[in-house]
C-alpha positions in Angstrom: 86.9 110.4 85.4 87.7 107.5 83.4 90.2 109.6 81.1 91.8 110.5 84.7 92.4 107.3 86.4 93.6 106.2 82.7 96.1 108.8 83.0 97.7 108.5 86.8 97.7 104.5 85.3 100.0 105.2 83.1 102.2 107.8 84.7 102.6 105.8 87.9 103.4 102.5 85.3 106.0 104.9 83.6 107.9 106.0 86.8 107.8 102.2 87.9 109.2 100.8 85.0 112.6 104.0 84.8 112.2 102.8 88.9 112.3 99.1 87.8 115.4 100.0 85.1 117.2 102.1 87.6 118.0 99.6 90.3 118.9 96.5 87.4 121.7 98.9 86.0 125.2 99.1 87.6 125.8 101.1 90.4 121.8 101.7 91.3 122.1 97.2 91.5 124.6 98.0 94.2 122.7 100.8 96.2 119.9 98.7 95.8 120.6 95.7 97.1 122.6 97.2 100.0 119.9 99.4 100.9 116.9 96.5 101.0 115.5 98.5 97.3 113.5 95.6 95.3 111.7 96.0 92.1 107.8 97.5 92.0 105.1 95.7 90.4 103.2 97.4 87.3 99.5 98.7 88.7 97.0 95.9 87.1 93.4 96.7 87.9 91.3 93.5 89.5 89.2 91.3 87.3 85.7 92.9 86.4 86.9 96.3 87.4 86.1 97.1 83.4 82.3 97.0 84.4 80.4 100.3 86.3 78.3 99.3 88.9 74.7 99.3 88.7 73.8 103.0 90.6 69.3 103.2 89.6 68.6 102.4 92.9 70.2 105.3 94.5 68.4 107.6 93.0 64.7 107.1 93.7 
């Protein structure tokens, strides 16, 4: 699961970044701005996402 949610990470990054390049290049600046377009933030995971919950309990 990890490996998959590491993967969709970086894909979605990627397409925001050529999305993020597109619309600072001439004409997509123009389309952009006419059109209300504004850049997308990278996906950044919250703080102590890096640690798995603790799950013992639920199986008893």
């Amino acid at each position: 699961t990890e490996n998959r949610i590491n993967t969709e990470r970086n894909r979605y990054n990627g397409d925001v970044k050529a999305y993020n390049a597109h619309i600072g290049m001439i004409p997509g600046r123009f389309y952009a701005s006419w059109f209300g377009f504004t850049g997308s933030p990278y996906f950044q995971a919250e703080a102590g996402s890096e640690t798995a919950p603790v799950v013992e309990d639920l199986f008893d």
